[in-house]
C-alpha positions in Angstrom: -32.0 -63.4 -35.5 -34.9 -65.2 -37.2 -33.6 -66.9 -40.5 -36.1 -66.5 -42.9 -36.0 -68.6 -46.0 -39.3 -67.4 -47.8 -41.5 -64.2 -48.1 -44.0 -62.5 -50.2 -43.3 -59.2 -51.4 -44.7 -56.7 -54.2 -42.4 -54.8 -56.2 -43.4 -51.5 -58.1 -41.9 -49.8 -60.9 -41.2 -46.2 -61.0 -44.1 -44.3 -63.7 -42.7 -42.7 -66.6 -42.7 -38.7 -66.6 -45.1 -36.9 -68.9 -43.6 -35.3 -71.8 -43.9 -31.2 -71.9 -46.3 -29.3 -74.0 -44.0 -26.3 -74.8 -44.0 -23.6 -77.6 -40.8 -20.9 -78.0 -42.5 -17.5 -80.1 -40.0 -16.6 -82.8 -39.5 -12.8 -84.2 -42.1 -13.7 -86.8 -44.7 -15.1 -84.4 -44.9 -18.1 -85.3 -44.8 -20.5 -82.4 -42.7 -23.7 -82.3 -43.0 -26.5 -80.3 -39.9 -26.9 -77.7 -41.2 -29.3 -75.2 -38.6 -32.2 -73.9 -39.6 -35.7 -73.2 -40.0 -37.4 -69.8 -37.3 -39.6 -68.2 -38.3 -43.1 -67.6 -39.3 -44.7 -64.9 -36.9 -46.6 -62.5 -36.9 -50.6 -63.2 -37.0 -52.9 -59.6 -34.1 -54.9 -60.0 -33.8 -58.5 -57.9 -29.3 -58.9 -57.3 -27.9 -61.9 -56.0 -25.6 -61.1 -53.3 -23.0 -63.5 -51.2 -23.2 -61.0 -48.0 -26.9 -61.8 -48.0 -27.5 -64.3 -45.9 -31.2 -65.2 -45.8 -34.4 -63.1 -46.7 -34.7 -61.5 -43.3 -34.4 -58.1 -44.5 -37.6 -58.4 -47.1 -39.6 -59.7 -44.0 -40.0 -56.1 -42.0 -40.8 -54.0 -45.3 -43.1 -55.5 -48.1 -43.2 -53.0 -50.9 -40.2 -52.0 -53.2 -40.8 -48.9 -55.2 -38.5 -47.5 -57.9 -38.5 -44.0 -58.2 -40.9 -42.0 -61.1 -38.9 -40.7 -64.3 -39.0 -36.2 -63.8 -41.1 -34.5 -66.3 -40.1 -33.2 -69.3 -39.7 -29.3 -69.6 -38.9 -26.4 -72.3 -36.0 -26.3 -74.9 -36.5 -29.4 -75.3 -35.0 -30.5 -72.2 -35.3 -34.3 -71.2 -36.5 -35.7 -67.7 -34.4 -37.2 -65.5 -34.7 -41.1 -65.7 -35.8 -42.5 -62.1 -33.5 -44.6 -59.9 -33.7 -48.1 -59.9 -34.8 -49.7 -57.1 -32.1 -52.8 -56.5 -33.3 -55.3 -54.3 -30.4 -57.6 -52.9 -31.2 -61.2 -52.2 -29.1 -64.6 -51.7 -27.2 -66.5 -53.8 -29.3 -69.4 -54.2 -32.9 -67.4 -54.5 -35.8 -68.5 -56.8 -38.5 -65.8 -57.9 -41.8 -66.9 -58.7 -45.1 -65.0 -59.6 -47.0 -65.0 -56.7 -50.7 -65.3 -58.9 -49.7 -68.1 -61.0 -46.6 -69.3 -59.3 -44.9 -68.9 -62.9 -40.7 -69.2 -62.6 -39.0 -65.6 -63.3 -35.9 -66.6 -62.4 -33.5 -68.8 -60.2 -30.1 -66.3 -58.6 -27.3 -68.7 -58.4 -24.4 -67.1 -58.6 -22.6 -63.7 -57.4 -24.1 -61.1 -59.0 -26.7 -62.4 -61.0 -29.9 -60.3 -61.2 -33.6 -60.1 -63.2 -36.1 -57.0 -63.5 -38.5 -57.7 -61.4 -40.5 -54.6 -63.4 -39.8 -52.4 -65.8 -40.3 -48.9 -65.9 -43.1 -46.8 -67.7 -41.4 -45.1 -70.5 -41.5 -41.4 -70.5 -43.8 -39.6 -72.1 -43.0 -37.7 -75.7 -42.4 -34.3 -75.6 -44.1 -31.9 -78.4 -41.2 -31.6 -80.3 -40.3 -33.0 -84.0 -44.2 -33.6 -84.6 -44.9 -35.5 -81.6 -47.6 -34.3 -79.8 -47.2 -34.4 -75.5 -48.1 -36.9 -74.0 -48.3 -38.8 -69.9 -45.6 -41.3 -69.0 -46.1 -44.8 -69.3 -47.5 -46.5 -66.4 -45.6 -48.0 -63.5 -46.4 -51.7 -63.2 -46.8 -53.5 -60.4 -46.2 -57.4 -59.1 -46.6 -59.6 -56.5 -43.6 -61.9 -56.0 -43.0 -64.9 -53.8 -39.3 -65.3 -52.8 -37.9 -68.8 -52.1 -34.2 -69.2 -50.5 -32.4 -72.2 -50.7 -29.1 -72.9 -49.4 -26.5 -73.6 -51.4 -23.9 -75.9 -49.9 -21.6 -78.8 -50.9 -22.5 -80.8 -47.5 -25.3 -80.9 -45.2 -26.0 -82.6 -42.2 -29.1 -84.0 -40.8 -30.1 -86.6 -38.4 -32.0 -87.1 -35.2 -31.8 -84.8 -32.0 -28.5 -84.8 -30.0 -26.9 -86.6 -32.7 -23.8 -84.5 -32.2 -24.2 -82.8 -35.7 -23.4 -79.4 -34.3 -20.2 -80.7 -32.6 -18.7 -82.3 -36.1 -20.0 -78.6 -37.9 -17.8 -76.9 -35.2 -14.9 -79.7 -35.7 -14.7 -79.2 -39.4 -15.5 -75.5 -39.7 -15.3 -73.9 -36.4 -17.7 -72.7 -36.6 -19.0 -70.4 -33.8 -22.4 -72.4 -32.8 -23.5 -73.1 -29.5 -23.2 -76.8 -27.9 -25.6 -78.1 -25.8 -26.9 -81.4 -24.4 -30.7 -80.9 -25.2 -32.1 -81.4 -28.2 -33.9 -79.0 -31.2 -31.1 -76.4 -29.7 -30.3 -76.3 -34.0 -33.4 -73.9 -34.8 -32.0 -72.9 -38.1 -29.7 -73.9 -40.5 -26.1 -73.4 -39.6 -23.3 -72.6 -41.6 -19.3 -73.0 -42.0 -16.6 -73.6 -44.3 -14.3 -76.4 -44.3 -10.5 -75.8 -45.2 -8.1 -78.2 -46.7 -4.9 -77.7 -48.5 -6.4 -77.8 -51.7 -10.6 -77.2 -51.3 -13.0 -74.9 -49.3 -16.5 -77.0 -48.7 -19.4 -75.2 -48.0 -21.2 -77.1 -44.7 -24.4 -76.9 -43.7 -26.2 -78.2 -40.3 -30.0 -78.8 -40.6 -32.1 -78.6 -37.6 -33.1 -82.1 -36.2 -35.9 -84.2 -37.6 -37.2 -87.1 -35.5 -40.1 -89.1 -36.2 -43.1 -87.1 -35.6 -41.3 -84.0 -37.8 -44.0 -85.0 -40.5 -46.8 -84.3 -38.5 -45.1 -80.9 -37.6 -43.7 -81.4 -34.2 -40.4 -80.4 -33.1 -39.4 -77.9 -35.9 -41.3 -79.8 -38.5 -39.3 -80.6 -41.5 -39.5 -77.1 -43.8 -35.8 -77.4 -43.7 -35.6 -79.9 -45.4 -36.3 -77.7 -48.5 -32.6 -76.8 -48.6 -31.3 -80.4 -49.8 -32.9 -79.5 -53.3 -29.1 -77.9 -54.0 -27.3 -80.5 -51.8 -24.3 -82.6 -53.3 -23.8 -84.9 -50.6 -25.5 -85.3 -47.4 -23.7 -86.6 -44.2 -26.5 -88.6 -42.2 -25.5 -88.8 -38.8 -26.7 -91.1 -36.2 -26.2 -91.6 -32.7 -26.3 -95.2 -31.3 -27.1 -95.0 -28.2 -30.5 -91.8 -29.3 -33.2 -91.6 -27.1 -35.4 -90.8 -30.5 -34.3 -94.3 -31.5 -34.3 -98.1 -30.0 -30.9 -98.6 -32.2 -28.7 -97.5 -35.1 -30.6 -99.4 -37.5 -34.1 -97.7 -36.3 -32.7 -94.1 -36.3 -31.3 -94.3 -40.2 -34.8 -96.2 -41.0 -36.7 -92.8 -39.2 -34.1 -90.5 -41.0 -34.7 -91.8 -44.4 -38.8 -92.6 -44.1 -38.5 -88.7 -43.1 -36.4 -87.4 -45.7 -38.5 -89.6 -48.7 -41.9 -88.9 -47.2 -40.8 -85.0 -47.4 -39.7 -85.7 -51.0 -38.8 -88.7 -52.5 -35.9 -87.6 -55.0 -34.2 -86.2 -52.2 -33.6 -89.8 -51.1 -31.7 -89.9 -54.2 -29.2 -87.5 -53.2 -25.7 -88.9 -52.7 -24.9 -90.0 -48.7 -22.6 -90.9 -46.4 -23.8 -92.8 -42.7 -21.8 -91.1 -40.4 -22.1 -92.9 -37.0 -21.2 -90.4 -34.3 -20.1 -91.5 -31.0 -19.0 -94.5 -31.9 -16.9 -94.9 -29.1 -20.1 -96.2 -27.4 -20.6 -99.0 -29.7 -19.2 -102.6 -28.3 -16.0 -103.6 -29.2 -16.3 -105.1 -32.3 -19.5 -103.5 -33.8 -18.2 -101.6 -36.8 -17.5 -104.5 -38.3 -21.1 -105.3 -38.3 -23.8 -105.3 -41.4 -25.7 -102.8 -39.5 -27.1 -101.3 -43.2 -28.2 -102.1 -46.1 -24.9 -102.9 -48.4 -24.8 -99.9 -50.8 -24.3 -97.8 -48.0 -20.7 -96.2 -47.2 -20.7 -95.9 -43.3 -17.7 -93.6 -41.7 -17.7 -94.3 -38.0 -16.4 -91.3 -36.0 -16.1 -89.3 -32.8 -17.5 -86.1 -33.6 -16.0 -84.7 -30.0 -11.9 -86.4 -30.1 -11.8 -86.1 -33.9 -11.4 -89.9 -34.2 -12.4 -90.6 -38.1 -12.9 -87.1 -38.5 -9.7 -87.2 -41.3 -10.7 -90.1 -43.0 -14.8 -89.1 -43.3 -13.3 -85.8 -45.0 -10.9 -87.6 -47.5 -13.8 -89.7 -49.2 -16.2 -86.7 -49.0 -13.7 -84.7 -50.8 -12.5 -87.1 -53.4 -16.2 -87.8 -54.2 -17.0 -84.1 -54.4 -13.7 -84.0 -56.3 -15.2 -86.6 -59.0 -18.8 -85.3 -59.0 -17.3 -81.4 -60.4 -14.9 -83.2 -63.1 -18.3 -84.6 -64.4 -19.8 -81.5 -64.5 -17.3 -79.8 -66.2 
């Protein structure tokens, strides 16, 4: 399946139902009014939901109409109010107004939810000296719906960096392996387990350096680090997308800033893959600049798997006791 991570759609609210112009004829003949009002019109409604996993199902069918409010009728009897129209979407969604590109509203968490737009409000009924009258109108909008995954790590690097083998080691997750590289087309996701924390893991599809000009898969993905608390940058000494280690983190990062430079900023761990290929000796090495942490590791026997996971967890582990 195509992931799809942002769409244009236009939502429509149901119209409010026209109030009824009714009159009862007593015994004297005098006629009083008896006509109900009309139900209102359904509201679109935009949920958050966890089983939602990208914006795939907005793609095939653009318009989402609530349903009108019933009309009004004699004795004073109401409309029925139309049916919202509830339009599920994934934690982790933004909303903007398409014209202006205004915010509505960011969907975080489980069941948060916005109206998109309101109903009409049914029309008045000619009873206790109202006069009948139509529905309110429906309204209509145009949103653009961004998805951005939310996830405590995420990996990225260069082609055949072996990212998808340490997301399968640490999640098992069930993603293909393969020896040739862009086989990631779209994120990838699994949750790690520990005694004491589940971490939500997310593999990015390769960038390399040409992504900026839009070859390979480009680097849209990128995007999704906007949410990231902690990247794992994995790198592959022996790339053929790189002359070394120290090239591939330079092509990495010149990527990641020139996409956005805050991102950057985010918090990261090198993790050098493979490092059983390295010469005897070379971990020992300044291969980066100082303030980095580097984790050396065999994403394939598990070697510095353990210890990589420790420090990621005891510095997620300090990062949410500073938030709370």
């Amino acid at each position: 399946m195509i992931f799809i991570d942002e769409v244009t759609i236009v939502v429509r609210s149901g119209q409010g139902g026209r109030g009824c112009e009714s009159f009862i004829k007593r015994a004297d003949h005098k006629r009083i009014p008896n006509g109900g009002d009309g139900g209102d019109g359904g509201d679109v409604i935009l949920r958050a939901d966890p089983q939602t996993g990208d914006l795939f199902a907005l793609k095939s069918k653009r318009i989402f109409e609530a349903e009108g409010g019933g009309a009004g009728t004699r004795n004073n009897k109401y409309g029925r109010k139309g049916s919202d129209r509830v339009v599920k979407v994934p934690c982790g969604t933004t909303i903007f107004n398409k014209k202006d590109h205004l915010l509505i509203r960011d969907l975080v968490h489980s069941g948060e939810e916005v109206i998109a737009v309101k109903g009409g409000k049914g029309g008045y009924g000619n009873h206790a000296g109202y006069s009948a009258t139509q529905g309110g109108a429906s309204q209509e909008l145009e949103l653009l719906i961004s998805f951005k995954i939310i996830a405590d790590i995420f990996l990225v690097g260069l082609p055949n960096s072996g990212k998808t083998t340490l997301l399968k080691r640490l999640t098992g997750a069930g993603v293909l392996e393969t020896e040739y590289p862009f086989a990631t087309k779209s994120p990838q996701m699994g949750t790690y387990r520990s005694q004491f924390n589940r971490l939500r893991i997310c593999e990015l599809p390769a960038i390399y350096q040409a992504s900026g000009e839009g070859r390979g898969l480009g680097t849209h993905f990128l995007k999704h680090l906007e949410r990231a608390q902690l990247i794992f940058l994995v790198l592959d000494p022996q790339s053929e997308f790189s002359t070394d280690l120290e090239s591939g983190y330079n092509i990495v990062i010149d990527t990641i800033r020139h996409y956005n430079p805050a991102f950057a900023e985010i918090p990261r761990f090198l993790v050098v893959n493979k490092s059983d290929l390295l010469p005897k000796g070379a971990e020992k090495q300044k291969l980066f600049p100082a303030k980095e942490r580097v984790f050396f590791i065999s994403a394939k026997s598990g070697t510095g798997v353990s210890r990589l996971m420790s420090a990621a967890q005891k510095f997620l582990g300090i990062l949410h006791e500073a938030r709370t």
